[in-house]
C-alpha positions as CSV (number, residue, x, y, z in Angstrom):
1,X,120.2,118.1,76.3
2,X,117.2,120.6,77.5
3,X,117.9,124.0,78.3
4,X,117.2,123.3,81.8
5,X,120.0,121.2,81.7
6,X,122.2,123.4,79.9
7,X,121.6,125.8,82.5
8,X,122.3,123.4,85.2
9,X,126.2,123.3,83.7
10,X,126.5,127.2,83.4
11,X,125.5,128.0,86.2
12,X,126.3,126.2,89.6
13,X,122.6,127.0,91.6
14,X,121.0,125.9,88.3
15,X,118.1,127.5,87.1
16,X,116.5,128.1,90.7
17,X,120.0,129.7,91.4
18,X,120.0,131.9,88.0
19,X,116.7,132.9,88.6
20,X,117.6,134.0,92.3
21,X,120.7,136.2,90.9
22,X,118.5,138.1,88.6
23,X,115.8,139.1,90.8
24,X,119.0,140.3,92.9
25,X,120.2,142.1,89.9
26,X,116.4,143.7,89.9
27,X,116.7,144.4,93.4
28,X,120.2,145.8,92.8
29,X,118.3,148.4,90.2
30,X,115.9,149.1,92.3
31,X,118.5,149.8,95.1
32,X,120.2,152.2,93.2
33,X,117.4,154.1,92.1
34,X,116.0,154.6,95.2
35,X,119.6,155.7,96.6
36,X,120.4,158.2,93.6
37,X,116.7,159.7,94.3
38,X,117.5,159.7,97.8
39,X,120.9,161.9,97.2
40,X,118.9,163.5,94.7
41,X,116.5,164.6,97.4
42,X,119.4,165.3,99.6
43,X,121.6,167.6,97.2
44,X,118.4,169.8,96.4
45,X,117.0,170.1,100.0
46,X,119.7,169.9,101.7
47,X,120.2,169.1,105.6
48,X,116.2,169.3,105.7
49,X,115.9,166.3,104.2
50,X,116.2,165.0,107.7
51,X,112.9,167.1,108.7
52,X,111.0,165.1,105.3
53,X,109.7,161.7,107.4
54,X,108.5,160.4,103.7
55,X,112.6,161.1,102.9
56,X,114.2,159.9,105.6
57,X,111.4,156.7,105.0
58,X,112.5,156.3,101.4
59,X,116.4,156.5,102.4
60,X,115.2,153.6,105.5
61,X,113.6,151.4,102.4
62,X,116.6,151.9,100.5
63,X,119.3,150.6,103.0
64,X,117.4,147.9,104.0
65,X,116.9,146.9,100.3
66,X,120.7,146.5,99.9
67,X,121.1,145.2,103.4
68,X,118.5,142.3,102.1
69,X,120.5,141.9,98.9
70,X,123.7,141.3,100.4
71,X,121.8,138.5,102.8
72,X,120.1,137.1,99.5
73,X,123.9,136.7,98.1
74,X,124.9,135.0,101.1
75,X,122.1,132.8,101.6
76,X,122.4,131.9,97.5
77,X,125.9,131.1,98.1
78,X,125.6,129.2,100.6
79,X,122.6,127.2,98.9
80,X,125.0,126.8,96.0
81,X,127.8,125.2,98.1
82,X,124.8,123.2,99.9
83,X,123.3,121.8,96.2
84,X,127.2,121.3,95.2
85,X,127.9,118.6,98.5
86,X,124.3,117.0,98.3
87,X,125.4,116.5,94.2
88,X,128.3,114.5,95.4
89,X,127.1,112.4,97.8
90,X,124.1,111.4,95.8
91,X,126.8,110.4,93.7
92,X,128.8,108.9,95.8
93,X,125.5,106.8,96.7
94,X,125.1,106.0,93.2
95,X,128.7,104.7,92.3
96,X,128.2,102.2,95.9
97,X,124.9,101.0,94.9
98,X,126.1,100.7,91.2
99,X,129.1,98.9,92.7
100,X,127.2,96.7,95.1
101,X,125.0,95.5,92.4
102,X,127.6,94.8,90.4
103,X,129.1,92.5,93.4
104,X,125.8,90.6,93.8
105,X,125.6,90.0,90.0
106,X,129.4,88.7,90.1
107,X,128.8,86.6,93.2
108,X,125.2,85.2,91.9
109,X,127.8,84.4,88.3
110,X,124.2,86.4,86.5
111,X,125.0,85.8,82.5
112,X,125.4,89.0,80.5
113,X,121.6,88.1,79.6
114,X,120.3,88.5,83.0
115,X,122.7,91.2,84.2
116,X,120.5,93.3,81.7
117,X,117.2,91.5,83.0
118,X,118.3,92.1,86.6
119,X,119.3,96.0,86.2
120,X,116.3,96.6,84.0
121,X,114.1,95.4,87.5
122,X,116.0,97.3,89.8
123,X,115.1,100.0,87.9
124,X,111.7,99.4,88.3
125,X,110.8,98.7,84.7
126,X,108.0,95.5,84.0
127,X,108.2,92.5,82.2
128,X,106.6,94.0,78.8
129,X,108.6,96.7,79.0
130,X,112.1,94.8,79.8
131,X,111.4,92.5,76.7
132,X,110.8,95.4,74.7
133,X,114.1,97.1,75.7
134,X,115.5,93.7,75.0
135,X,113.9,92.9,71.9
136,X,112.9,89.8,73.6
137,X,109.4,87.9,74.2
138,X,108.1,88.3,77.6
139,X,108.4,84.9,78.8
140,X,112.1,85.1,77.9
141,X,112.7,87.9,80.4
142,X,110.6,85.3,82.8
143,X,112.9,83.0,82.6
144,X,115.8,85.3,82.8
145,X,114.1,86.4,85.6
146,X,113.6,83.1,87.6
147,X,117.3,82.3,87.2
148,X,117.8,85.3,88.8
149,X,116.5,84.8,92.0
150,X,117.3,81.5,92.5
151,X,120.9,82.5,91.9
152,X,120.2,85.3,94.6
153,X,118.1,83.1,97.2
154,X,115.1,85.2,96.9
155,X,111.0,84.9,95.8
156,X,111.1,87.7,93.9
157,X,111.8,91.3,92.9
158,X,110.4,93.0,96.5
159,X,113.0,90.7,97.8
160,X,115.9,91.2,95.4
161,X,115.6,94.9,96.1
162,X,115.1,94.5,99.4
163,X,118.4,92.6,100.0
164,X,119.8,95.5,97.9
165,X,119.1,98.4,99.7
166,X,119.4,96.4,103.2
167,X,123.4,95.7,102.1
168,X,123.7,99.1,100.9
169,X,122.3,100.8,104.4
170,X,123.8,98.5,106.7
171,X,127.7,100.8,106.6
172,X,128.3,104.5,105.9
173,X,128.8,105.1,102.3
174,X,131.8,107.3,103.0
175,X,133.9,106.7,105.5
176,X,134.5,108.9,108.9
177,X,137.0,111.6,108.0
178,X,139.9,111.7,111.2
């Protein structure tokens, strides 16, 4: 496990999210030094401070500066819960297409030889590099492959992905909530 990845689990924005809260934290520093300077100002001039346009500016930058945190919060949070529902639907996708595939491979009766061939294409991988994954010659994985689409009625692996991702778009992967 990375520490990218470690970070991912800690902390729900990830490490775009961490990195967000402690530039607020920085902000929030900043914030507060400006506003104790400001009351600083304030306690030693008094109600003149109102009559000092580069104090009355600085106390302006101030409460804007915690106005823009507390919109930086929101908007993280909100990016937070936003990251959070697009996690679970890409994993709702994945369990359907890994549920679909496993369908097609039952239906085509794929041996537990070319259910391995078959998911190692999907993936994308080539023929060298299936039959070293396999720890099987090349023109083994061929031949696995061949069975394959003929047990799936297609030409070849454009096809067998095409048929795929065509079944898996054609209904909603969740259904309508009433």
């Amino acid at each position: 496990m990375t520490m990218r990845d470690d970070v991912e689990n800690r902390f729900p924005g990830g490490a775009e999210g961490l990195g967000l809260a402690g530039l607020m934290v920085l902000q929030g520093g900043c914030a507060a030094f400006f506003l104790g300077d400001v009351v600083t100002d304030f306690s030693d001039i008094g109600h003149q401070v109102l009559f000092e346009w580069h104090l009355v500016l600085e106390l302006l930058a101030s409460i804007t500066l915690v106005l823009a945190i507390a919109l930086e919060g929101r908007m993280l949070m909100r990016l937070i819960r936003r990251q959070a529902h697009f996690r679970r639907g890409l994993s709702v996708a994945s369990g359907a297409l890994h549920d679909l595939i496993e369908a097609y491979f039952d239906s085509w009766a794929l041996t537990a030889a070319e259910r391995d061939v078959a998911t190692f294409a999907i993936k994308g991988l080539s023929n060298a590099e299936i039959a070293q994954m396999r720890g099987s010659a090349e023109g083994t994985v061929k031949a696995h492959l061949n069975a394959i689409y003929r047990k799936a009625g297609v030409q070849g692996r454009g096809a067998l992905l095409s048929m795929l991702v065509e079944d898996l778009m054609q209904e909603p992967l969740i259904a309508p909530q009433t």
